[in-house]
C-alpha positions in Angstrom: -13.6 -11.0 -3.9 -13.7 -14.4 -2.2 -13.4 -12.3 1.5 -15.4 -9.7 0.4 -18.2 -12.8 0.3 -17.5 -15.3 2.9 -15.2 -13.0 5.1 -11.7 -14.8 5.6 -9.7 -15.0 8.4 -6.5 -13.1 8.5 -4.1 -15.9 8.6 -5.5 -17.1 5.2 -6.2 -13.8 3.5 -2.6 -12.4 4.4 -0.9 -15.3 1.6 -3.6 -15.2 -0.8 -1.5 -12.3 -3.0 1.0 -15.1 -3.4 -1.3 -16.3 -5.8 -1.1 -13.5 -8.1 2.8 -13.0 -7.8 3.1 -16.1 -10.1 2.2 -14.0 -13.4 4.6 -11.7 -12.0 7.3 -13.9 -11.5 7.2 -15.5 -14.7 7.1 -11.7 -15.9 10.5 -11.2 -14.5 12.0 -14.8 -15.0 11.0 -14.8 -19.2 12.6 -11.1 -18.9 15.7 -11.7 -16.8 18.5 -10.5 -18.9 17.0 -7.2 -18.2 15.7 -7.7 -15.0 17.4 -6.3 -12.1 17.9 -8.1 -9.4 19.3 -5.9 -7.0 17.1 -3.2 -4.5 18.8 0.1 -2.9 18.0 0.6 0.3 18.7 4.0 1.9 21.0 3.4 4.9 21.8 -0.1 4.0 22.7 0.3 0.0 22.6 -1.9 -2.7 21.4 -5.7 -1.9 21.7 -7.9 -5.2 19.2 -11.4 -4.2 20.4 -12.6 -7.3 17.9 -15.9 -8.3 16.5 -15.4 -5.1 14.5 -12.2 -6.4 12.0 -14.2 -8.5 11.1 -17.1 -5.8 11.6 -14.8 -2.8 11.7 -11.3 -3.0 8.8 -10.7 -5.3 6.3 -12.8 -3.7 7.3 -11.2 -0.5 7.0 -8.0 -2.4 3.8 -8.9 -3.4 2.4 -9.9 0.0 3.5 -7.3 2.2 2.5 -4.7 0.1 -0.7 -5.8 -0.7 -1.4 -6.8 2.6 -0.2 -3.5 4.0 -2.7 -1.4 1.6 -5.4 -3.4 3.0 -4.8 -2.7 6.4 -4.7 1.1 5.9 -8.1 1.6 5.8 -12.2 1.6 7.0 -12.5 5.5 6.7 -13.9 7.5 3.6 -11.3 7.9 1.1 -7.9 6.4 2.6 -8.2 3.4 0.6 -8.0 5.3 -2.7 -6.8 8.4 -2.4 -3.5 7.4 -0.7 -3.1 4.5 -3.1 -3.5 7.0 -5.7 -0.5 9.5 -4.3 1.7 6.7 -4.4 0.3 5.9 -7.8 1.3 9.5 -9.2 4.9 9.3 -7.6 5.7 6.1 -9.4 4.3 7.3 -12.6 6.0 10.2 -12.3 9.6 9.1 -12.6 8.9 6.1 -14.6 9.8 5.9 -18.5 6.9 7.4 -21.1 5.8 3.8 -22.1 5.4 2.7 -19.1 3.3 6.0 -18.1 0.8 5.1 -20.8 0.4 1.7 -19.2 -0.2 3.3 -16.0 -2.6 5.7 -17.4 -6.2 3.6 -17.6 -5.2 2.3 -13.9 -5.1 5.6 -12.3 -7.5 7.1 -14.4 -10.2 4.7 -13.2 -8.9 4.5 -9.0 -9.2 8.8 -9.7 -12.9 8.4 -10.6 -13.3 5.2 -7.8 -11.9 7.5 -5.1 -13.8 10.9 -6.0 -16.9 8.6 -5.0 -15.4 6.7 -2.1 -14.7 10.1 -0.4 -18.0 11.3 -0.3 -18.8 8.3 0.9 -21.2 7.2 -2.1 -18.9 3.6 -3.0 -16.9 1.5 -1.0 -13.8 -0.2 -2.3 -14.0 -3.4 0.3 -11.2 -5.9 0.5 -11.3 -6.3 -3.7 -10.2 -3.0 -4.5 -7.4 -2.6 -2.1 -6.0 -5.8 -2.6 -6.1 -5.2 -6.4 -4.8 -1.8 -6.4 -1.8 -2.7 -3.9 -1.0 -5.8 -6.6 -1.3 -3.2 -9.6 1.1 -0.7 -7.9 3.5 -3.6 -6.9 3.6 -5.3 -10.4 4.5 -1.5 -11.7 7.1 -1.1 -9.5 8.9 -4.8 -10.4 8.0 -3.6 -14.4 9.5 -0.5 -13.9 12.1 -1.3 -11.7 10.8 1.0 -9.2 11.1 -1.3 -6.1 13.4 1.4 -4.2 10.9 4.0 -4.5 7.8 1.9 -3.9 9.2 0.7 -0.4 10.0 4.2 0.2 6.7 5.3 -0.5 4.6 2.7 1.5 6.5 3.3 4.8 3.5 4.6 6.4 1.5 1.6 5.4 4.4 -0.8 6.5 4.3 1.4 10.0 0.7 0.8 10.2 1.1 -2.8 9.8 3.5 -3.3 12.3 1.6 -1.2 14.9 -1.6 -3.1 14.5 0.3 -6.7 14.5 2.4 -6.1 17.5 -0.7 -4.8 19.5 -2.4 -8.1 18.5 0.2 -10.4 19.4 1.4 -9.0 22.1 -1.5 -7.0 23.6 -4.0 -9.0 22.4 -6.1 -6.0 21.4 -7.5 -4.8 18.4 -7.3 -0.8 16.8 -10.1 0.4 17.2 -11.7 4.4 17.3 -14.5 6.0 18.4 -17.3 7.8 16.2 -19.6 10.2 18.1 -21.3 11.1 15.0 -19.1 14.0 13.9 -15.6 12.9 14.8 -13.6 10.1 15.5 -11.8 9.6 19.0 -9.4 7.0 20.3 -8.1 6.0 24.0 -5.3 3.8 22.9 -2.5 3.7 20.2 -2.4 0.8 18.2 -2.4 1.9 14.5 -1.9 5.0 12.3 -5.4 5.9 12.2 -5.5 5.6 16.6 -2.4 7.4 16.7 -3.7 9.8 15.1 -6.9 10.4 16.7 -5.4 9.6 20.5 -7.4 11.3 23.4 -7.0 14.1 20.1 -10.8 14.5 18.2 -10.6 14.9 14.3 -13.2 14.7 12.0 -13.4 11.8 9.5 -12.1 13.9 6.5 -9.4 15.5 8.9 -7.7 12.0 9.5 -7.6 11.5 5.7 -6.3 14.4 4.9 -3.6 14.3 7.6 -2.6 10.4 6.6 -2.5 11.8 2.6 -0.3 14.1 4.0 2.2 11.6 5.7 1.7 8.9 2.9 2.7 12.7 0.0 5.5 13.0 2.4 7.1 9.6 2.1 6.2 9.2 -2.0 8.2 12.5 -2.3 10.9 10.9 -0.4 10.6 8.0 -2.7 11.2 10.4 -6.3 14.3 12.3 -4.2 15.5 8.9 -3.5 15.1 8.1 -7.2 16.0 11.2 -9.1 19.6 11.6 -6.5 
């Protein structure tokens, strides 16, 4: 809320979600005879962080997903409905209890994003930064980590893609709107990537993002489930 009103810079809004991983961590330090310390990692296998996990991991956790969700966005519906595929997937191969809990949290981002597609509500920098801490602080709950990582590749991809272009090219991501569809000359995020020298409408970029971000969630629950 504070950005959304007196617009932060970057290098102070990026550490901000450390803030709210301290509720978090004490979650997971008052719970941590049954709190797993350990993430699986396809490729790589089991890393246990050991105390590490509460002063490191989950802050990290915190920030870079959060962070990540917030920079996948500025069109019509990406800022909710991709939030809310990864949202299903977690919910879908966590226990019943924790379903319930996640049930008031996606039933009010479902009713957010049926308006932010058609463009009648805006979720700004306070509804993407709260719904990448809820879906992070589910995944630590629910020891769901694996699968959440899994999941938000495209977002991490994203990320990368736009930081590297700033520090190295020293030029934003930016696309072209010609009042019907969108049109980039460069790459330097998903979104430009996308829409390189290639014209898609606004609804067509969502879609195919969904698509990518459904992709990787599914990945996550295979990853889960085998």
């Amino acid at each position: 809320m504070l950005d959304d009103w007196i617009d932060l810079k970057w290098r102070y809004k990026a550490f901000m979600p450390l803030i709210a991983a301290l509720p978090l961590m004490y979650y997971a330090l008052s719970n941590s005879e049954t709190v797993r310390t350990s993430i699986s990692l396809p490729l790589i296998g089991t890393i246990n962080f050991g105390n590490t996990y509460y002063f490191l991991i989950i802050p990290l956790t915190v920030m870079v997903v959060t962070n990540a969700v917030n920079m996948l966005g500025g069109l019509n519906g990406l800022e909710t409905v991709c939030p809310a595929i990864v949202m299903f997937g977690l919910i879908a191969i966590s226990p019943e209890q924790a379903q319930i809990l996640m049930a008031g949290p996606l039933l009010f981002w479902l009713v957010l994003a049926y308006f932010n597609v058609r463009g009648k509500l805006f979720v700004g920098n306070t509804g993407s930064f709260a719904i990448g801490l809820t879906v992070t602080a589910f995944a630590v709950v629910t020891d769901l980590k694996s699968s959440l990582l899994i999941s938000i590749v495209p977002y991490i991809f994203n990320s990368a893609f736009i930081l590297l272009s700033i520090f190295f090219i020293r030029h934003k991501a930016n696309v072209v709107f010609d009042g019907n569809r969108l049109i980039s000359d460069h790459r330097r995020s998903l979104i430009t990537l996308i829409t390189y020298k290639h014209p898609l409408t606004e609804r067509q970029v969502v879609a195919i993002i969904s698509a990518i971000v459904a992709v990787f969630t599914a990945l996550g629950i295979i990853y889960y489930l085998v």
